[in-house]
mmCIF file as gemmi writes it, N, C-alpha and C atoms, coordinates in Angstrom:
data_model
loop_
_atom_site.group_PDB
_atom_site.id
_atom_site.type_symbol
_atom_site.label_atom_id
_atom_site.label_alt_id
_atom_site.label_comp_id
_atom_site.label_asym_id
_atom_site.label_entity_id
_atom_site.label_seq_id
_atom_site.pdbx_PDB_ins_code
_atom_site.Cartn_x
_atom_site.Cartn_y
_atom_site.Cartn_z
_atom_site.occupancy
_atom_site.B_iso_or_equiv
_atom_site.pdbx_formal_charge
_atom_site.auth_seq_id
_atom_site.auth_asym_id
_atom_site.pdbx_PDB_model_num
ATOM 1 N N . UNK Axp A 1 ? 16.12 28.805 32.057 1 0 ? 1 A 1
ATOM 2 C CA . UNK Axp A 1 ? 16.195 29.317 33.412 1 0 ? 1 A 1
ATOM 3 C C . UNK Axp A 1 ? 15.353 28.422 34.322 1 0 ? 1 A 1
ATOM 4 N N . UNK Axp A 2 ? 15.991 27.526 35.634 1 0 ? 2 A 1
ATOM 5 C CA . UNK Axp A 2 ? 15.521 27.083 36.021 1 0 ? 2 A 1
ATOM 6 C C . UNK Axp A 2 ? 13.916 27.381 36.868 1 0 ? 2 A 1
ATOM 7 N N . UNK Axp A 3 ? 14.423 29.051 37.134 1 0 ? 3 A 1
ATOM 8 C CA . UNK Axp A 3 ? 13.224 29.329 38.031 1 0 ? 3 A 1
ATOM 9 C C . UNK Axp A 3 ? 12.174 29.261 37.297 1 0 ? 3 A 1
ATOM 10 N N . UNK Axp A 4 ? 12.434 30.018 36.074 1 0 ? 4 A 1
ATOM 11 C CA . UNK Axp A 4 ? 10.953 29.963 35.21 1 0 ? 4 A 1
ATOM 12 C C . UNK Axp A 4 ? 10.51 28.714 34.533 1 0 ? 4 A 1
ATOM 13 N N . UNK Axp A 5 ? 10.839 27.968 34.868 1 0 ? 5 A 1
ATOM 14 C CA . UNK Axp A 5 ? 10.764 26.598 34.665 1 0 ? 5 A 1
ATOM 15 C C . UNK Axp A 5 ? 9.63 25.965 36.07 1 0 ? 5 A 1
ATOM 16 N N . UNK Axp A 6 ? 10.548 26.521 37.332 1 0 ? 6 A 1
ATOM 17 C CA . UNK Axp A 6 ? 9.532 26.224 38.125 1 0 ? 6 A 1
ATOM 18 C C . UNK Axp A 6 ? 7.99 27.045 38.327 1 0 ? 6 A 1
ATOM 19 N N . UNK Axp A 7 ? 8.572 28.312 38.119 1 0 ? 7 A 1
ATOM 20 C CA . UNK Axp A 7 ? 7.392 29.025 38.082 1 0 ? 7 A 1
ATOM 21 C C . UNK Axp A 7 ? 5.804 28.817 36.656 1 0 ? 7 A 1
ATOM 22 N N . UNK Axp A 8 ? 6.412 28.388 35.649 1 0 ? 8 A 1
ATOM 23 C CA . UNK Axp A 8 ? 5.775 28.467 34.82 1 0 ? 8 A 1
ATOM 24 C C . UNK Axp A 8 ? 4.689 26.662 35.243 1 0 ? 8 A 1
ATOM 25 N N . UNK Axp A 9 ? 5.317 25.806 35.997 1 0 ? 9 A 1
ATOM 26 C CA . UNK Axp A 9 ? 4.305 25.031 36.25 1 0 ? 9 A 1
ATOM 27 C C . UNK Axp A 9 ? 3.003 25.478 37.383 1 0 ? 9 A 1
ATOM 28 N N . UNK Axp A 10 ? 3.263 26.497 37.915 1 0 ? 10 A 1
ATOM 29 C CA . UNK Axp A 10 ? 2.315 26.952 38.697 1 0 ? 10 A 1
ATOM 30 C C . UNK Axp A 10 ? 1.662 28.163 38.627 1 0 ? 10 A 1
ATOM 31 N N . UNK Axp A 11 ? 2.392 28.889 37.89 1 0 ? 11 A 1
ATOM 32 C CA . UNK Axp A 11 ? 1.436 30.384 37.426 1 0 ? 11 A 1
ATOM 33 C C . UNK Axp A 11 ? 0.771 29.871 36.251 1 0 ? 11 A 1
ATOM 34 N N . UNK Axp A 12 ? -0.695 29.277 36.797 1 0 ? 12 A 1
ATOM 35 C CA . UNK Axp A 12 ? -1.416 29.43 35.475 1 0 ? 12 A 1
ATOM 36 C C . UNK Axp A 12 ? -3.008 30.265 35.048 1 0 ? 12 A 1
ATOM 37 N N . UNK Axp A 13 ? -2.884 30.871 33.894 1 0 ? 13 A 1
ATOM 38 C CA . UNK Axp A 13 ? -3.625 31.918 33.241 1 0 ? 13 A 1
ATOM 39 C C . UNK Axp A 13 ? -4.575 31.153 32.821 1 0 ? 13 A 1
ATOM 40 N N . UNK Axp A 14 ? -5.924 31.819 32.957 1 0 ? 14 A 1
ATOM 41 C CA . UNK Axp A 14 ? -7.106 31.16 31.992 1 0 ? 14 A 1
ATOM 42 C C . UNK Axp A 14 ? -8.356 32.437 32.393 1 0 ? 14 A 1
ATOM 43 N N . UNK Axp A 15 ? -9.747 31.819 31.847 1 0 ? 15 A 1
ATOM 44 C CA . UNK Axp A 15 ? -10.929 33.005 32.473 1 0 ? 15 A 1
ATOM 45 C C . UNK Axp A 15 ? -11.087 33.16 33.401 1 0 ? 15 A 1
ATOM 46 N N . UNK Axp A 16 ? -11.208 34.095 34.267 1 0 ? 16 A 1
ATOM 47 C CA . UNK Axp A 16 ? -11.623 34.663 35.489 1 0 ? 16 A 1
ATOM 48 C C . UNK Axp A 16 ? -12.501 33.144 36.391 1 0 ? 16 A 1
ATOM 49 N N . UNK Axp A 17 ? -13.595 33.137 35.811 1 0 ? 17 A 1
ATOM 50 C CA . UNK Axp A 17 ? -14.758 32.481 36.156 1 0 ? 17 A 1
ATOM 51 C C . UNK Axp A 17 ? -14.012 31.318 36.61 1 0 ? 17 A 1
ATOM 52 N N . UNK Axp A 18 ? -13.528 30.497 35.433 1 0 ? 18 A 1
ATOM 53 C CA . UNK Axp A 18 ? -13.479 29.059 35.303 1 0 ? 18 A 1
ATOM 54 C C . UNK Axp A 18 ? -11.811 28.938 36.512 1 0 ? 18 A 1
ATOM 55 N N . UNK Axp A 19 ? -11.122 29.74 36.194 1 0 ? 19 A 1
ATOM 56 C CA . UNK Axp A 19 ? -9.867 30.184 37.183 1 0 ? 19 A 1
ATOM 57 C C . UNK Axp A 19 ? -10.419 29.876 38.987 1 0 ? 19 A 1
ATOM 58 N N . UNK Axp A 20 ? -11.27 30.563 39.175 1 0 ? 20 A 1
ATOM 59 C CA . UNK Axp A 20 ? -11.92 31.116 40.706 1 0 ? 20 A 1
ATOM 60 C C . UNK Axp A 20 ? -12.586 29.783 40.508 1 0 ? 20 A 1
ATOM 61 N N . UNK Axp A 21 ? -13.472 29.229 39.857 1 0 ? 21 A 1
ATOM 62 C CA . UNK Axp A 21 ? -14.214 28.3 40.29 1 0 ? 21 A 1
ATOM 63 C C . UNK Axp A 21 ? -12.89 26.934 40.663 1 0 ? 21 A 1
ATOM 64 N N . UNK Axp A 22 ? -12.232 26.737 39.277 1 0 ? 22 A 1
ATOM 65 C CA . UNK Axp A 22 ? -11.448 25.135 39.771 1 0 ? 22 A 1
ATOM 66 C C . UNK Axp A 22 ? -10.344 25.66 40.55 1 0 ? 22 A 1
ATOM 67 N N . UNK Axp A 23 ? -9.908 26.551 40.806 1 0 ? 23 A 1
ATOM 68 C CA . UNK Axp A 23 ? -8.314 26.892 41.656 1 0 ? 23 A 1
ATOM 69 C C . UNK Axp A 23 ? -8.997 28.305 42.738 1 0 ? 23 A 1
ATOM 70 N N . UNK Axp A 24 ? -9.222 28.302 43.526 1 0 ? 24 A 1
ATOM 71 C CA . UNK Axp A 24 ? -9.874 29.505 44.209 1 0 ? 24 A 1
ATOM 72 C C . UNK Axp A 24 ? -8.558 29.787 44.812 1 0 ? 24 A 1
ATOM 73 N N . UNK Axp A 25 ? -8.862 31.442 45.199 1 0 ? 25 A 1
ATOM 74 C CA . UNK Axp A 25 ? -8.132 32.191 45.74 1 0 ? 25 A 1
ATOM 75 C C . UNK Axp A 25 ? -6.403 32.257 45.421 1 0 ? 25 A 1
ATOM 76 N N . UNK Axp A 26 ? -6.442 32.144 44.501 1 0 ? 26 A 1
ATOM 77 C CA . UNK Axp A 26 ? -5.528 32.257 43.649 1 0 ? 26 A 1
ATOM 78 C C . UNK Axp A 26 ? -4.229 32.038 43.823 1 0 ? 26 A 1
ATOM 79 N N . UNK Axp A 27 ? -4.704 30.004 43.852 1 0 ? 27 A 1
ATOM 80 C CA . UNK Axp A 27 ? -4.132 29.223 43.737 1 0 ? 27 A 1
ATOM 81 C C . UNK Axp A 27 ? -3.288 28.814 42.165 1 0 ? 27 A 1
ATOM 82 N N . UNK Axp A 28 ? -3.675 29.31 41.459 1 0 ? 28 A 1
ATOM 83 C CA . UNK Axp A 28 ? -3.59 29.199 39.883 1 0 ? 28 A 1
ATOM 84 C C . UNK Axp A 28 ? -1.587 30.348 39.846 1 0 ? 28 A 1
ATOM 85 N N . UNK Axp A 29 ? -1.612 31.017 41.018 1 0 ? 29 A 1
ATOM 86 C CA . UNK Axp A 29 ? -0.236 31.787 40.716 1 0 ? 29 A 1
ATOM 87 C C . UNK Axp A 29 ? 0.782 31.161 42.566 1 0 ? 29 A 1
ATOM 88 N N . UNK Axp A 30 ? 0.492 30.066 42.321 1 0 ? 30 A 1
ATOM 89 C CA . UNK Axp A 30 ? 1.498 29.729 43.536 1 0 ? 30 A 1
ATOM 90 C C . UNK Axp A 30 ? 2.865 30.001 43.018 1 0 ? 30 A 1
ATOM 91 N N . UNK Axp A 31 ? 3.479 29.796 42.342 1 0 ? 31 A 1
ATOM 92 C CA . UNK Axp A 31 ? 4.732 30.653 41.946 1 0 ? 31 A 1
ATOM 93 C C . UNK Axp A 31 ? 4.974 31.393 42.537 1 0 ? 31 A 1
ATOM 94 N N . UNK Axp A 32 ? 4.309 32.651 42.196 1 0 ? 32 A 1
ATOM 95 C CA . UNK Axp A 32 ? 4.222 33.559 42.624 1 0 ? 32 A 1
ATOM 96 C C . UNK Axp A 32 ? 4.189 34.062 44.086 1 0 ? 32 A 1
ATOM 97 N N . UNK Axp A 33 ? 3.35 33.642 44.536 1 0 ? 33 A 1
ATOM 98 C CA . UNK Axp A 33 ? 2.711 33.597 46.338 1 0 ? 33 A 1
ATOM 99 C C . UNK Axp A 33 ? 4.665 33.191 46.601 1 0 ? 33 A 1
ATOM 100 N N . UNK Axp A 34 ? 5.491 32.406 46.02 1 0 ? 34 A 1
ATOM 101 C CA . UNK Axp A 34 ? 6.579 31.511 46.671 1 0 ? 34 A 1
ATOM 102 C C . UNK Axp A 34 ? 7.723 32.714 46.787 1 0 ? 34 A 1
ATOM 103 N N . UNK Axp A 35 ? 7.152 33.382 45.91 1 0 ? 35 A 1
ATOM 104 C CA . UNK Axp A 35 ? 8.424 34.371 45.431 1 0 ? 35 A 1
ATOM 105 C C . UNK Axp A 35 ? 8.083 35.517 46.327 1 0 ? 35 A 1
ATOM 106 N N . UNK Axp A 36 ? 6.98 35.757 46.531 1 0 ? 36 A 1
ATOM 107 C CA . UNK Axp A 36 ? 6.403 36.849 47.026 1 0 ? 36 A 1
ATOM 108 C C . UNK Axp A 36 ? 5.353 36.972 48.514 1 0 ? 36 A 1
ATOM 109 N N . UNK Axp A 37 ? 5.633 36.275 49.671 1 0 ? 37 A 1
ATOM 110 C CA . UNK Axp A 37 ? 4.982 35.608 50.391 1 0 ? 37 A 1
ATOM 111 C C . UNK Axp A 37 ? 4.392 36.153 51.195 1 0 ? 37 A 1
ATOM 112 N N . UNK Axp A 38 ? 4.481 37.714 51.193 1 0 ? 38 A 1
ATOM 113 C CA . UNK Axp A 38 ? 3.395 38.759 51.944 1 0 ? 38 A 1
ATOM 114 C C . UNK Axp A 38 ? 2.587 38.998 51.289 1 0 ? 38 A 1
ATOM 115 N N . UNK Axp A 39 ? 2.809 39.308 49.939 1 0 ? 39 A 1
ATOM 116 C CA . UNK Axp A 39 ? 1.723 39.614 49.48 1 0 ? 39 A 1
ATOM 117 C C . UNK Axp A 39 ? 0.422 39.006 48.936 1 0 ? 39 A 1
ATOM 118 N N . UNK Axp A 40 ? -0.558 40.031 49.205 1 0 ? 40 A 1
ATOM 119 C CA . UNK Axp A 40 ? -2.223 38.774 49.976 1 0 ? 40 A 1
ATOM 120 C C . UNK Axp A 40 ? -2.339 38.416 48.589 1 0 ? 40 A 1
ATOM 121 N N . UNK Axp A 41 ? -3.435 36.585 48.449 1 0 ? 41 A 1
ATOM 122 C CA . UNK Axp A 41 ? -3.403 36.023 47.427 1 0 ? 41 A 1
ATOM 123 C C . UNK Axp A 41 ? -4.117 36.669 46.111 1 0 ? 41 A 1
ATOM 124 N N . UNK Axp A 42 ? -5.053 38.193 46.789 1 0 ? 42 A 1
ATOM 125 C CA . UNK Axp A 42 ? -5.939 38.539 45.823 1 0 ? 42 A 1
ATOM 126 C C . UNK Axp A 42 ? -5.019 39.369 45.476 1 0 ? 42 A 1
ATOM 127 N N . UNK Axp A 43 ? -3.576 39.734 45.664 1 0 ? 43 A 1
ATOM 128 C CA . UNK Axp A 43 ? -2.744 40.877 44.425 1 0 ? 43 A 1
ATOM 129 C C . UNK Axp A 43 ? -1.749 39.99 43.818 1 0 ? 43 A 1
ATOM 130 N N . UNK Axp A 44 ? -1.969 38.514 43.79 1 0 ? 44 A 1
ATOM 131 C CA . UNK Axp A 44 ? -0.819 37.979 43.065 1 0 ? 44 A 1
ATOM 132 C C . UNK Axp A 44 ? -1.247 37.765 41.546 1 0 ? 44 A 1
ATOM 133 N N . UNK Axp A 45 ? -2.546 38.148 41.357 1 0 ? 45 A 1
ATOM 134 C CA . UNK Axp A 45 ? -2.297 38.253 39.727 1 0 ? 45 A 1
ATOM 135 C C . UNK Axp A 45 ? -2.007 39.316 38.953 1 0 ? 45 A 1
ATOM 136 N N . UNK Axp A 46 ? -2.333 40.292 39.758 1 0 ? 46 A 1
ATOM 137 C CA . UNK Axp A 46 ? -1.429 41.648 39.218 1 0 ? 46 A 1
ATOM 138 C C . UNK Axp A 46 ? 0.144 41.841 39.234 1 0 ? 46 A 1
ATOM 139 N N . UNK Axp A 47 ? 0.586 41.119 40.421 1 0 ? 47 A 1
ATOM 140 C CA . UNK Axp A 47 ? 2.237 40.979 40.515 1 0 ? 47 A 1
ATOM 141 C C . UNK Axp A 47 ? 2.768 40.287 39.575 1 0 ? 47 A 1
ATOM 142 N N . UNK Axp A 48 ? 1.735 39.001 39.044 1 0 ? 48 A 1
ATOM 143 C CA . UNK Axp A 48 ? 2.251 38.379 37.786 1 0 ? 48 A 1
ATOM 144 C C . UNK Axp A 48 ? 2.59 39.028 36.625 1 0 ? 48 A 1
ATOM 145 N N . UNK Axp A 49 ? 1.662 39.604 36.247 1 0 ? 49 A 1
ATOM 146 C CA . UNK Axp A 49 ? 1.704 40.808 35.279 1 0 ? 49 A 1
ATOM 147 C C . UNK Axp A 49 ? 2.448 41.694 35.338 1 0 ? 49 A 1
ATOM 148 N N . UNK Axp A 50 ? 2.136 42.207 36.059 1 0 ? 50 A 1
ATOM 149 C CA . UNK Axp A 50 ? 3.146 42.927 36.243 1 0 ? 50 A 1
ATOM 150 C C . UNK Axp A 50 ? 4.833 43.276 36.255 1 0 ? 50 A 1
ATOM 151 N N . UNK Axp A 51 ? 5.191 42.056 36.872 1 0 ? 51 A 1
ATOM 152 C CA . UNK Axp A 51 ? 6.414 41.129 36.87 1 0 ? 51 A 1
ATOM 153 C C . UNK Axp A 51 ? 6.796 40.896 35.483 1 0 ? 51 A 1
ATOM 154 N N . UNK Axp A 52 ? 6.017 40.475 34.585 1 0 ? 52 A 1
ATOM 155 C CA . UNK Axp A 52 ? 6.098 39.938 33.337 1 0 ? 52 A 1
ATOM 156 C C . UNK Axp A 52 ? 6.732 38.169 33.559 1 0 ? 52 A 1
ATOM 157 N N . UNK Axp A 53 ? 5.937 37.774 34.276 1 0 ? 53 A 1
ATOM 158 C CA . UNK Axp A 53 ? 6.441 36.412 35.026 1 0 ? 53 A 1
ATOM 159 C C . UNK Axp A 53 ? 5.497 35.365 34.014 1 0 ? 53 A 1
ATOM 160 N N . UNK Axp A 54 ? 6.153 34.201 33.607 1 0 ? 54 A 1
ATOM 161 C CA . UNK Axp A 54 ? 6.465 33.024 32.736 1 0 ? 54 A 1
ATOM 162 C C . UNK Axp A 54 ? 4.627 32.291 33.706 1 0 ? 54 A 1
ATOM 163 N N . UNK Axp A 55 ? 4.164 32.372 32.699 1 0 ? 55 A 1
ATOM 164 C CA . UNK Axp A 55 ? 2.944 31.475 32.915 1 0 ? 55 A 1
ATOM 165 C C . UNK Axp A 55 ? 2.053 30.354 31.808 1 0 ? 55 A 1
ATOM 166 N N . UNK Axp A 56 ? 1.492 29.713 32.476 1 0 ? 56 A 1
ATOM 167 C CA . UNK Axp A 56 ? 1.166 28.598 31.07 1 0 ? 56 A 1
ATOM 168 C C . UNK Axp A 56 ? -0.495 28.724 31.137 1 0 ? 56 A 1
ATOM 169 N N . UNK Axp A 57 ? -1.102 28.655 29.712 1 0 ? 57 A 1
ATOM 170 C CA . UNK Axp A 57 ? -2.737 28.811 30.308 1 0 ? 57 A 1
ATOM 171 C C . UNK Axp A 57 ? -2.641 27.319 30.745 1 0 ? 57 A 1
ATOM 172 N N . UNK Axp A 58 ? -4.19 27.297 31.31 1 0 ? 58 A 1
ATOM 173 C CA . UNK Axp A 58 ? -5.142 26.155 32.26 1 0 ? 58 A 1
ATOM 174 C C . UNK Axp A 58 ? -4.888 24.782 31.134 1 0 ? 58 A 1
ATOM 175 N N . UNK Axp A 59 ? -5.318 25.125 30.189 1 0 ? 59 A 1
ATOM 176 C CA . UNK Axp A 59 ? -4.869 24.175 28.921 1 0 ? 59 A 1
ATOM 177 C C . UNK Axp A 59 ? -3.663 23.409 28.745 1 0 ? 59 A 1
ATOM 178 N N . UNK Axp A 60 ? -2.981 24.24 28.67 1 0 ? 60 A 1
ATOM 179 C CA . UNK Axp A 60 ? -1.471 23.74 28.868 1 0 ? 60 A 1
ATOM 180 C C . UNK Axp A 60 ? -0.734 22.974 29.883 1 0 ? 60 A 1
ATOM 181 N N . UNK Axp A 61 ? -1.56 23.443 31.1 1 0 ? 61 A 1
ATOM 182 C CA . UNK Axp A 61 ? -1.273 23.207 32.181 1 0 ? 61 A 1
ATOM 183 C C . UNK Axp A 61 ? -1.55 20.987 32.786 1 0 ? 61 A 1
ATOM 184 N N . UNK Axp A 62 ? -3.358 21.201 31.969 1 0 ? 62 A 1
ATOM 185 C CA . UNK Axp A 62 ? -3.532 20.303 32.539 1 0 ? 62 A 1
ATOM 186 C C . UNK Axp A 62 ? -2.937 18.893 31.29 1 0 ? 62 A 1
ATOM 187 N N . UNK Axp A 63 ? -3.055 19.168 30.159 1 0 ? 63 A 1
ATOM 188 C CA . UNK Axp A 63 ? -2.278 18.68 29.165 1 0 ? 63 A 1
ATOM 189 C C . UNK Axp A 63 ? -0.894 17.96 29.84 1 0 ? 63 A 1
ATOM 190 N N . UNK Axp A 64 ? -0.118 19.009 30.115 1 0 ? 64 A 1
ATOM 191 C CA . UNK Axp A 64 ? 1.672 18.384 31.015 1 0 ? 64 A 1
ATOM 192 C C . UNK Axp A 64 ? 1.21 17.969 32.067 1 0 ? 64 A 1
ATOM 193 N N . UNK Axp A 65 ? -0.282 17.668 32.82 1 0 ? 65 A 1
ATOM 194 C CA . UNK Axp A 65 ? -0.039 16.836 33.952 1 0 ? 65 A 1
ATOM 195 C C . UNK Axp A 65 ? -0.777 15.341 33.529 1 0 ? 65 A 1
ATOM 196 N N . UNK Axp A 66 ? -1.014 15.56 32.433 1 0 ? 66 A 1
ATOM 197 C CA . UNK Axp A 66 ? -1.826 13.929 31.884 1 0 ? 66 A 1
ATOM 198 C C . UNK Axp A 66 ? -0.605 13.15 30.802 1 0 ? 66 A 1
ATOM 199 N N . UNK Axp A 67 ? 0.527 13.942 30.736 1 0 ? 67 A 1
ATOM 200 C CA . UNK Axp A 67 ? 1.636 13.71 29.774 1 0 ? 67 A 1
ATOM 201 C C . UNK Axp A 67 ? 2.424 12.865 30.709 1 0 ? 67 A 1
């Protein structure tokens, strides 16, 4: 599926801490924010979840951008 293809390069999961510190305001679920563009950036990680929407951890993430 293409979307989750796109989405899964930008919804990405990791610890709270380390999440907020390198991606603030929750930048880590732009996917999301794309799909969903009212809603404020501090409920898009619950919409993720919620959603059951295609995400990659921080790991994964930065791995496919050094690939």
């Amino acid at each position: 599926n293409k979307e989750e293809e796109e989405l899964s390069s930008r919804n990405i999961d990791g610890p709270w801490p380390m999440m907020e510190l390198l991606l603030p305001c929750a930048t880590n679920y732009h996917g999301v924010h794309h799909l969903y563009p009212k809603i404020p950036f501090y409920h898009l990680r619950k919409v993720c979840y919620q959603k059951k929407l295609h995400k990659v951890s921080y790991r994964e993430a930065i791995r496919e951008l050094l690939n």
